[in-house]
TORNU-180098 format. One line per field, with one value per residue: x, z, y of N, C-alpha, C in turn; residue number from 1. Coordinates in pm, whole numbers, plus 50000, padded with zeros to 5 digits. Layout:
<recs>
nX: X:... .
nZ: Z:... .
nY: Y:... .
caX: X:... .
caZ: Z:... .
caY: Y:... .
cX: X:... .
cZ: Z:... .
cY: Y:... .
n: NUM:... .
</recs>
This chain:
<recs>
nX: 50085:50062:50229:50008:49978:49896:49725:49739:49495:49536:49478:49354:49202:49357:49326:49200:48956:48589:48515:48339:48011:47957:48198:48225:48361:48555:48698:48937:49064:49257:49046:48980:48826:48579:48532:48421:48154:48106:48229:48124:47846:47816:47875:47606:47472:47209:47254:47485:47709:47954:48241:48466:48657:48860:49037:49280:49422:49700:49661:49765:49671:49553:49413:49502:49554:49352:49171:49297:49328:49049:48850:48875:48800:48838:48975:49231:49353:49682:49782:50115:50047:49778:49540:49333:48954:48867:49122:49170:48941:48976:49187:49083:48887:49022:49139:48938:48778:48492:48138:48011:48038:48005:48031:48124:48119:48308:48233:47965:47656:47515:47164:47071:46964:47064:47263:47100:46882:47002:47133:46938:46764:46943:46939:46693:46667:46816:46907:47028:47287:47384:47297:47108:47153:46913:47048:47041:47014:47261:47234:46957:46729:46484:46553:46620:46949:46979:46779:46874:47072:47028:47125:47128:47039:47185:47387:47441:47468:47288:47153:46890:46530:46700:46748:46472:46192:46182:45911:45782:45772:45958:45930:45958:46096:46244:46416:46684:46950:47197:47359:47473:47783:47875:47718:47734:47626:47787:47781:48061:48142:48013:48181:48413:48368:48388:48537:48703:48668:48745:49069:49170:48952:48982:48801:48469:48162:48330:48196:47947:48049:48114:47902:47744:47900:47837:47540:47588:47690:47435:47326:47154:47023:46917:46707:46685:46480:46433:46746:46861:47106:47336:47429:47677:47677:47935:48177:48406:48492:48416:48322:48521:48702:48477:48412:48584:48642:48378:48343:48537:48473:48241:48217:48448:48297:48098:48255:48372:48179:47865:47677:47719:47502:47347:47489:47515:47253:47174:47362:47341:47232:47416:47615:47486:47428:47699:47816:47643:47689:47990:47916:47772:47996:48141:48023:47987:48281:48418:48395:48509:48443:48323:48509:48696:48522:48517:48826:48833:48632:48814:48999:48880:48873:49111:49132:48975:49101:49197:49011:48804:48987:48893:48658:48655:48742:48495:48252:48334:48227:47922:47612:47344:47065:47108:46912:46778:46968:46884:46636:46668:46799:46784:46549 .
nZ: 50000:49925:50094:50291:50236:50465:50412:50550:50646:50566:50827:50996:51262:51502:51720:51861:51798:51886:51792:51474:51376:51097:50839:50528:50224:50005:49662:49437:49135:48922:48944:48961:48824:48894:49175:49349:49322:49400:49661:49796:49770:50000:50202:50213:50390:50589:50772:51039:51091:51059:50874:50648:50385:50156:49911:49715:49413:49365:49199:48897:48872:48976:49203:49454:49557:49497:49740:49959:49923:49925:50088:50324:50617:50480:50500:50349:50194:50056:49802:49679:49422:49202:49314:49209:49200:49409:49647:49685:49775:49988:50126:50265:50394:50654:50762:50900:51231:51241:51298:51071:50753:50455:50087:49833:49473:49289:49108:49127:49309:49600:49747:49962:50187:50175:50340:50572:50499:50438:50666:50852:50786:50796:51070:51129:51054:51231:51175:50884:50723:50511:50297:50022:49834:49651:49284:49036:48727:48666:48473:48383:48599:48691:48606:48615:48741:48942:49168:49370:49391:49211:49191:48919:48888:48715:48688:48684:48707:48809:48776:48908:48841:48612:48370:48371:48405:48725:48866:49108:49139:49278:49533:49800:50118:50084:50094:49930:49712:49696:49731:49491:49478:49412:49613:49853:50192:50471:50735:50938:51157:51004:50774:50931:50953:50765:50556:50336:50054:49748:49650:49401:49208:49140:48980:48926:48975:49252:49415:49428:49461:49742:49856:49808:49984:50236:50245:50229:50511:50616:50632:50570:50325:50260:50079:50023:49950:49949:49987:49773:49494:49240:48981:48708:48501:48427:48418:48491:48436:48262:47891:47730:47938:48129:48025:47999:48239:48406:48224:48294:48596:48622:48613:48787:49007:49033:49073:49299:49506:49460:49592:49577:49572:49410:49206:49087:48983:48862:48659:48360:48282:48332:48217:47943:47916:47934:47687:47509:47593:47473:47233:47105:47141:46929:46702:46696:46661:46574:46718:46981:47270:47264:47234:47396:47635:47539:47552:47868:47931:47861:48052:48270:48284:48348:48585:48745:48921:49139:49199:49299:49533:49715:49788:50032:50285:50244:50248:50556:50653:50594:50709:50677:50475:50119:50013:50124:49982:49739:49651:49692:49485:49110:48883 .
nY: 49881:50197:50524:50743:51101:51373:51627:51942:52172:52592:52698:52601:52445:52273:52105:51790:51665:51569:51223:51219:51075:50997:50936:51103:50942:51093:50943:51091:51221:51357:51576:51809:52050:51916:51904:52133:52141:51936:51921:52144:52100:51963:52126:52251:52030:51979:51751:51749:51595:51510:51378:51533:51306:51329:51149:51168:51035:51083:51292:51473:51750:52080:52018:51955:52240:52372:52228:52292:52572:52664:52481:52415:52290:52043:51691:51600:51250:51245:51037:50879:50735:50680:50450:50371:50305:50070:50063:50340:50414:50201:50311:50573:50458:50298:50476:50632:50609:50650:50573:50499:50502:50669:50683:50823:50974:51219:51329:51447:51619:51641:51650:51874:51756:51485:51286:51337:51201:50929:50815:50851:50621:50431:50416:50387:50087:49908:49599:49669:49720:49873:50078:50226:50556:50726:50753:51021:51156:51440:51629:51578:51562:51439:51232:50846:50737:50528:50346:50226:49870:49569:49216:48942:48614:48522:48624:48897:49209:49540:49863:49913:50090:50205:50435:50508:50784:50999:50897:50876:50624:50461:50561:50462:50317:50077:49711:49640:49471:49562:49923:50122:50233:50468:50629:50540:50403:50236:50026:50068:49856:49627:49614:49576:49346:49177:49269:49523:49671:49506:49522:49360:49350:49616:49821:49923:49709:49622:49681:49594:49323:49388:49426:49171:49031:49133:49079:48801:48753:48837:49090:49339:49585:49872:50092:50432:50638:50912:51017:51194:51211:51373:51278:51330:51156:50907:51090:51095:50856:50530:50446:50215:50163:50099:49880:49723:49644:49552:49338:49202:49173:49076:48794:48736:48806:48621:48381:48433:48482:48345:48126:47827:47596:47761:47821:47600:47501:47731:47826:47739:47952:48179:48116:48146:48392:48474:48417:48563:48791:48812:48694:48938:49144:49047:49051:49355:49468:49657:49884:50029:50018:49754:49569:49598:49535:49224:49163:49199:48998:48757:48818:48807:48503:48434:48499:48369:48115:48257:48394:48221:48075:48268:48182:48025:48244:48422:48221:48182:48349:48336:48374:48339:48145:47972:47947:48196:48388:48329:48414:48682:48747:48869:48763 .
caX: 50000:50135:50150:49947:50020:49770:49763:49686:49441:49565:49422:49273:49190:49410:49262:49131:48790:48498:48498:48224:47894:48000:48270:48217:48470:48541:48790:48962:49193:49247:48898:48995:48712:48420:48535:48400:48006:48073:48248:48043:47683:47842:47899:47512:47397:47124:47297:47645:47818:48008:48358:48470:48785:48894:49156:49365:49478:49839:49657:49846:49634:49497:49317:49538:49554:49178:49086:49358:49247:48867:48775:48970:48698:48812:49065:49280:49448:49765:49844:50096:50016:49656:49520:49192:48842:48922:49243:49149:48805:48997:49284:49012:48790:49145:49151:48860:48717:48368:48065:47892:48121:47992:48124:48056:48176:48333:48147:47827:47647:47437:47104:47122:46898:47142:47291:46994:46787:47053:47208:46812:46751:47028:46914:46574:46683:46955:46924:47082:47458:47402:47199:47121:47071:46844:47080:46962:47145:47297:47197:46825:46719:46410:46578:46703:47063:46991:46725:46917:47113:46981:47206:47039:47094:47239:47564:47491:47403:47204:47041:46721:46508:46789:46688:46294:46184:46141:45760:45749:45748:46097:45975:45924:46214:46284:46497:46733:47019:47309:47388:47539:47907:47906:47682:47662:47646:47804:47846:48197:48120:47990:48310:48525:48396:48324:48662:48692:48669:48853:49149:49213:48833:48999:48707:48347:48165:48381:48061:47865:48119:48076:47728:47721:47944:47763:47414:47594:47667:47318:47333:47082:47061:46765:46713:46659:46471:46476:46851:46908:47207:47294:47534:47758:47730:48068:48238:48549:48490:48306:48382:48613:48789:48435:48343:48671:48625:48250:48332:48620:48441:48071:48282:48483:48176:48026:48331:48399:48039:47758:47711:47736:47405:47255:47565:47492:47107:47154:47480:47307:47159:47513:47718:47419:47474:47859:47810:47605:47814:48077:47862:47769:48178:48223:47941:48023:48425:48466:48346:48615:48379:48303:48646:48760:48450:48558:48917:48788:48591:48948:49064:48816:48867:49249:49159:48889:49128:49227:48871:48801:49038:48859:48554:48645:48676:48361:48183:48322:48113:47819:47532:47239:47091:47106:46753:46735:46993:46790:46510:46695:46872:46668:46526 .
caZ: 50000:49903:50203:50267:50297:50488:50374:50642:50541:50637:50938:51052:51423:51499:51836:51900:51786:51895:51677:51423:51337:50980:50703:50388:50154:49821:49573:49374:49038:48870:48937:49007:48760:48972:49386:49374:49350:49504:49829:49823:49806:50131:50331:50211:50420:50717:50870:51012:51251:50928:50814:50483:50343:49997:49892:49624:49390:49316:49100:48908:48830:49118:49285:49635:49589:49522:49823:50051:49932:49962:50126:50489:50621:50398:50535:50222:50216:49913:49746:49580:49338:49161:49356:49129:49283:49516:49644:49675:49915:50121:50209:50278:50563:50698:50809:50975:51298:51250:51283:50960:50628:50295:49922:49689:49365:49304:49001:49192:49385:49659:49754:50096:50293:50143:50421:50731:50504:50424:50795:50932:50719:50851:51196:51164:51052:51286:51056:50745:50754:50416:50278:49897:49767:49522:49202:48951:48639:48682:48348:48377:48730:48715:48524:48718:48724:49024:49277:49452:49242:49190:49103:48919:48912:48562:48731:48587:48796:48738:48842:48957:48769:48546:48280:48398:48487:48849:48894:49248:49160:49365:49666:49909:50200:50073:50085:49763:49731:49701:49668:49390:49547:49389:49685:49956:50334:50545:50886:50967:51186:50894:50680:51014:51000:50631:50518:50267:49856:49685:49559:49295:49109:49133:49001:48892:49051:49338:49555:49391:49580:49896:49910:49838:50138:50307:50251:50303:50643:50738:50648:50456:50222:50242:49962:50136:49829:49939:50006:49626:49487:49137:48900:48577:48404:48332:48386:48585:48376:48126:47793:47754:48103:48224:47991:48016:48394:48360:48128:48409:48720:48639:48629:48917:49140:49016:49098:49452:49589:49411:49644:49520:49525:49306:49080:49014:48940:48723:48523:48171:48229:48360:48090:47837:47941:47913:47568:47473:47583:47376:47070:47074:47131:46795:46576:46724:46745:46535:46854:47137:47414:47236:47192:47555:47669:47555:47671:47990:47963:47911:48167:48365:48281:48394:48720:48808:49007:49242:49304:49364:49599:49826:49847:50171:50305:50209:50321:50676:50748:50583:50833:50609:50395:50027:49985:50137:49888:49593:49709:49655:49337:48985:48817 .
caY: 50000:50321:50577:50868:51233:51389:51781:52033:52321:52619:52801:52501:52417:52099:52031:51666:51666:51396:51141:51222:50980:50979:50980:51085:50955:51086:50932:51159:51169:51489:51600:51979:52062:51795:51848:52246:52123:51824:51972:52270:52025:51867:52247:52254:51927:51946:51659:51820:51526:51455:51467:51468:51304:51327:50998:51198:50882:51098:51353:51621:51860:52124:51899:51971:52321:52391:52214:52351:52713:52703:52425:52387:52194:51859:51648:51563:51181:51269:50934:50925:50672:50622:50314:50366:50307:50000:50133:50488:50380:50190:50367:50619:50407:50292:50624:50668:50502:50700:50411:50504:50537:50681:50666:50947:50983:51351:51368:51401:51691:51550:51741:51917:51650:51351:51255:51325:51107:50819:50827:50823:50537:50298:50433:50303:49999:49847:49506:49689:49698:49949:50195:50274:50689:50713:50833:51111:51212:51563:51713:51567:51581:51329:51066:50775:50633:50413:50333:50056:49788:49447:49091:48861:48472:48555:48639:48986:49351:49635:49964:49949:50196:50313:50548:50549:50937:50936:50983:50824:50441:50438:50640:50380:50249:49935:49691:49565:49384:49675:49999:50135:50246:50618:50741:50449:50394:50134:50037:50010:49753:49557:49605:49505:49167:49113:49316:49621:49665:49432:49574:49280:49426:49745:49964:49812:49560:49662:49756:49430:49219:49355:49446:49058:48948:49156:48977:48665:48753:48871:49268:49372:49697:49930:50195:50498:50719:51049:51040:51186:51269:51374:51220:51317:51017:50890:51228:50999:50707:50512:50375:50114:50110:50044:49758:49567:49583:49507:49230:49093:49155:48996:48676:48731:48766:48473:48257:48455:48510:48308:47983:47683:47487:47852:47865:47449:47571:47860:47790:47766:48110:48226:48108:48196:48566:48561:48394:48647:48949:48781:48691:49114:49201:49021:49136:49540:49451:49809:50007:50041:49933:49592:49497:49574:49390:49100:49171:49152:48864:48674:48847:48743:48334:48387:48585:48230:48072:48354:48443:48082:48060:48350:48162:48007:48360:48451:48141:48187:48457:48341:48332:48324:48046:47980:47975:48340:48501:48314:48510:48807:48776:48880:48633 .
cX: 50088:50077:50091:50007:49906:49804:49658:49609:49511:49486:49291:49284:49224:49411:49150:48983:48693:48510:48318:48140:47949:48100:48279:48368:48459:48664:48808:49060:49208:49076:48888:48834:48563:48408:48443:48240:48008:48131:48133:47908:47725:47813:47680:47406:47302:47190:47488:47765:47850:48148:48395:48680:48761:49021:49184:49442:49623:49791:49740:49764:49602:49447:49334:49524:49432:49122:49179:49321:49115:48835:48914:48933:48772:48976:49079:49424:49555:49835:49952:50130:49880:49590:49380:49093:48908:49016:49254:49038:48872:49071:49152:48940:48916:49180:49078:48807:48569:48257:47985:47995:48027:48110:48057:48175:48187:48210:47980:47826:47492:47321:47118:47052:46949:47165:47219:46913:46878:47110:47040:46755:46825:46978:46768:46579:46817:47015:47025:47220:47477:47278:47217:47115:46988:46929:47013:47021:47164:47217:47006:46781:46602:46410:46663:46804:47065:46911:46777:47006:47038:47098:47107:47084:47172:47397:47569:47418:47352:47144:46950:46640:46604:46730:46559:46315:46111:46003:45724:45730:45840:46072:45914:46053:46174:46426:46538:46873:47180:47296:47476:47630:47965:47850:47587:47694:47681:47802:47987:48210:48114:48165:48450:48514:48405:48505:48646:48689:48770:48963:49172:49092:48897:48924:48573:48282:48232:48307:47995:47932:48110:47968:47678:47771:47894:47549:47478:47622:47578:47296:47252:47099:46961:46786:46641:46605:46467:46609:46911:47056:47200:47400:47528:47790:47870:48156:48425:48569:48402:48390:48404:48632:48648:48394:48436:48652:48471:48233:48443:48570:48313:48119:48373:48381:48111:48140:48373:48309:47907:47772:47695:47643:47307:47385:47545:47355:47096:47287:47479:47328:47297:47603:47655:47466:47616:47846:47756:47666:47932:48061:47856:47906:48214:48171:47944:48177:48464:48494:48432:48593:48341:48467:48723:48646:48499:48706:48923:48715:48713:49031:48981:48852:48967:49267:49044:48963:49161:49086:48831:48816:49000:48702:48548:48635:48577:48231:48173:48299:47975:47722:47374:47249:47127:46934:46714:46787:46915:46696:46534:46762:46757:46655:46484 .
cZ: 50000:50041:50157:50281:50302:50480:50500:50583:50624:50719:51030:51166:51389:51677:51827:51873:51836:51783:51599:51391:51189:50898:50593:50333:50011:49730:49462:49278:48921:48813:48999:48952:48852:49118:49390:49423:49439:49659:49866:49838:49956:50209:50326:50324:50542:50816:50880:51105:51139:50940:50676:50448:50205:49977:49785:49581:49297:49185:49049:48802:48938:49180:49440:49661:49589:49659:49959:50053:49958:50058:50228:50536:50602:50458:50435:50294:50078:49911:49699:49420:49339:49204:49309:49274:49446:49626:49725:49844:50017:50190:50310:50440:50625:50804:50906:51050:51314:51264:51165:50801:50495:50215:49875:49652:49381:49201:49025:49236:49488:49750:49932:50228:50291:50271:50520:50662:50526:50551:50846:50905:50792:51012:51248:51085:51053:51229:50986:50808:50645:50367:50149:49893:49697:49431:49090:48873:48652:48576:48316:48467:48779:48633:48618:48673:48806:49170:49375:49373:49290:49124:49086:48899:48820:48590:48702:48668:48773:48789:48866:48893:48645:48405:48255:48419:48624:48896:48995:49273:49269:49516:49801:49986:50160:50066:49929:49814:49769:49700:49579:49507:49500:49493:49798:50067:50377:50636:50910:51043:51097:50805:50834:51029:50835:50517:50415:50119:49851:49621:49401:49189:49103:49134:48879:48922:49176:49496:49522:49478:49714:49927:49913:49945:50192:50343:50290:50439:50725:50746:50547:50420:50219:50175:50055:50000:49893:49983:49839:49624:49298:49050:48799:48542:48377:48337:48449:48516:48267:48016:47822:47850:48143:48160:47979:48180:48450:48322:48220:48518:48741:48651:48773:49071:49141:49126:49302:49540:49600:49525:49537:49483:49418:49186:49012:48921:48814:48655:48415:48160:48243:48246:47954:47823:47903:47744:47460:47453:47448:47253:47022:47078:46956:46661:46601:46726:46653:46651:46940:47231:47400:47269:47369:47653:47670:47572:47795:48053:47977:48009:48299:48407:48348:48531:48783:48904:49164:49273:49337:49463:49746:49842:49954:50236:50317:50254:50448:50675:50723:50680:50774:50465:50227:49977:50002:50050:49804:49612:49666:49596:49208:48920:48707 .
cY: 50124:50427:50684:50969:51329:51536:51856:52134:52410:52755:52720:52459:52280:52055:51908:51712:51545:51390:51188:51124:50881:51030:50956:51054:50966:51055:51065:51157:51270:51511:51785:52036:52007:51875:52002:52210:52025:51838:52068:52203:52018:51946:52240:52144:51963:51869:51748:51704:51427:51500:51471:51396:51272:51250:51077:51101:51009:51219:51484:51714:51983:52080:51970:52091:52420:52382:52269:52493:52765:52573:52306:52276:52027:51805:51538:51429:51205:51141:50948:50870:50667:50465:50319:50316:50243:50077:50229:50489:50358:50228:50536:50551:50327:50396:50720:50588:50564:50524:50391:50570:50586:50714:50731:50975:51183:51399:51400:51578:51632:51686:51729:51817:51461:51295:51247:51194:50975:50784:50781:50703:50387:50301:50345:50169:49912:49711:49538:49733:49868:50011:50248:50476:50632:50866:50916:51169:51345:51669:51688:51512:51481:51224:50966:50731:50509:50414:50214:49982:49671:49338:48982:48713:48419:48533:48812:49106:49406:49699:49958:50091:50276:50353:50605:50725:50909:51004:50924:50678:50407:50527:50579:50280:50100:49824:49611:49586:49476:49822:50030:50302:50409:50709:50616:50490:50292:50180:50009:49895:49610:49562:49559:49348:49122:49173:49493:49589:49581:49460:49475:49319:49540:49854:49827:49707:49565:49683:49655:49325:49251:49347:49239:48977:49002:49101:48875:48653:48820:49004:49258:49490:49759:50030:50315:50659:50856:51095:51066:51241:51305:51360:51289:51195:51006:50991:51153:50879:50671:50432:50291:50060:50063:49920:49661:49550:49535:49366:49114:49105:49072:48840:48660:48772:48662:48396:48293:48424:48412:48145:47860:47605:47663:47881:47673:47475:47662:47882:47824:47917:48183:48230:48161:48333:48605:48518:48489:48779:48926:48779:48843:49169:49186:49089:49291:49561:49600:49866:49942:49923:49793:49553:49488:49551:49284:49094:49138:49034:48736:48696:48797:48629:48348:48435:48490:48217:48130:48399:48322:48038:48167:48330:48123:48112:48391:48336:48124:48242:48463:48279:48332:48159:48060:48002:48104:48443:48442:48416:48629:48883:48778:48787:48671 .
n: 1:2:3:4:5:6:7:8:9:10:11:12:13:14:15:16:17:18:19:20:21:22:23:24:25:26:27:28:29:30:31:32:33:34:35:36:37:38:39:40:41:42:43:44:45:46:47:48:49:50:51:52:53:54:55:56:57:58:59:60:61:62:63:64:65:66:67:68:69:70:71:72:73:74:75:76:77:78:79:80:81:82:83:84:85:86:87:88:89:90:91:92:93:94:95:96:97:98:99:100:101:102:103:104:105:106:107:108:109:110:111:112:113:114:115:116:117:118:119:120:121:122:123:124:125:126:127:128:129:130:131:132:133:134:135:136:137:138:139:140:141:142:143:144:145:146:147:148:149:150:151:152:153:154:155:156:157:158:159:160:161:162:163:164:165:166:167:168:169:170:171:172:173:174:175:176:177:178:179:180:181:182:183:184:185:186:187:188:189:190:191:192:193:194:195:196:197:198:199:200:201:202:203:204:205:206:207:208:209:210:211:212:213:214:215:216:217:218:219:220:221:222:223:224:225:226:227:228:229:230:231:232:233:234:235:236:237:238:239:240:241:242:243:244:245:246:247:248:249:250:251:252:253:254:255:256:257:258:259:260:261:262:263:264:265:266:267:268:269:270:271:272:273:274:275:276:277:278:279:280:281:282:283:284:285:286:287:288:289:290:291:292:293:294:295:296:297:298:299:300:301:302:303:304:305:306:307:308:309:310:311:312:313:314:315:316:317:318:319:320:321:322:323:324:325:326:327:328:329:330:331 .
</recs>
């Protein structure tokens, strides 16, 4: 692990503070351009027994000197290597012994009741280990990117609501299977027994793997819809990078996570799906994002045995049956 260098703001009170409720953490990677709305939403929040840290993955653009000049407040970790998503998170909750962690994407601005609702949410239900937002694309404010995520028996993930307009079908506390890792909540608790992001996913799927060890040991996930926030699609990512890691991580959750008597069961449909991705890579192999799709899908096959090998892991902490995740994978 590469160390940190933790940047002082300056004129900042460095007296011992109580430990705060919650820490936000935001990955960062020359995002000078993104952190302005997305720090500045945060000074906006209702809920204030927050801190914020910003994981700087080694960026060289202003990044450090933006947030050292306006925004004192943020207690900046300086990488100084790019340890992308994974990496980036966890050196991040490493860092903090708060009891309630969030993940937000820079690329985001999160509306001023984000946090009281998603914090009130986990509160009234001591069960859930995690806690969805409900996402909202930046540029069109009642279109959905993500009421929750959903995995289905496929092997294969997916937004909940994504690209519906949000006319109130999604505005009910429920529970579903993940959140989607641009604007989640954990318990730290929960990630002390179950562990942190996977660094070996690096970025994608990254939050699909835990949110799934975390069901297998008995945490559930409640969608907490008026905790909105509001995404730039892709403004950090996208393309390519996300469909070769897309195309290697939907396989490496299968082989890490999926138990055993529902990956014997639903196989066909599993392998149907990767067959498929693959058959579409070949007939689109012009376009970028096909081609490093299926990149990733071979990268996937050769990264089997090492996720394989961390199913024991993952089985010692499972405290729920198989019959209960079926239940709560898409069919």
């Amino acid at each position: 692990m590469a160390a940190a260098v933790s940047v002082p703001a300056g004129g900042r009170n460095t007296r011992r503070m109580p430990k705060p409720t919650v820490a936000v953490i935001i990955p960062n990677w020359n995002g000078a351009h993104l952190l302005t709305g997305c720090l500045g939403s945060l000074r906006r929040q209702t809920y204030r027994d927050f801190e914020t840290i910003v994981v700087d993955n080694g960026s060289t653009d202003n990044s450090l000197a933006l947030m050292q000049a306006n925004f004192a407040e943020v207690r900046v970790l300086a990488l100084p290597v790019n340890l992308l998503f994974a990496g980036g998170v966890n050196a991040g909750i490493r860092a903090t012994d708060s009891p309630i962690v969030v993940l937000l994407n820079n690329d985001t601005e999160a509306d001023a009741g984000w946090l009281e609702q998603l914090v009130g949410t986990l509160d009234a239900h001591p069960e859930a280990g995690m806690a969805a937002s409900k996402l909202l694309l930046f540029d069109r404010r009642r279109v959905l990117h993500s009421a929750g995520d959903f995995y289905g028996v496929d092997g294969v993930p997916g937004n909940r609501g994504v690209w519906e307009d949000d006319c109130g079908q999604y505005d009910h506390m429920v529970e579903v299977f993940s959140p989607c890792g641009g604007a989640a909540a954990y318990r730290k608790s929960m990630l002390d027994e179950i562990g942190l992001m996977d660094e070996d996913l690096v970025a994608y799927c990254e939050d699909v793997d835990l949110a799934f060890r975390g069901q297998l040991a008995g945490y559930r996930c409640v969608f907490a819809p008026q905790a909105k926030v509001y995404h730039m699609l892709s403004a950090t990512g996208g393309g390519p990078l996300a469909s070769y890691y897309c195309g290697r991580n939907f396989l490496a959750v299968v082989a890490k996570d999926l138990p055993g008597a529902i990956l014997r069961k639903h196989w066909p449909r599993i392998a149907g799906r990767q067959m498929g991705f693959a058959w579409h890579s070949l007939t689109h192999w012009r376009e970028p994002s096909a081609r490093a799709r299926l990149r990733g899908q071979l990268a996937g096959l050769r990264l089997l045995p090492s996720m394989w090998r961390k199913r024991g892991e993952v089985r010692a902490h499972k405290r729920v049956s198989d019959t209960y995740i079926e239940s709560i994978l898409g069919h």
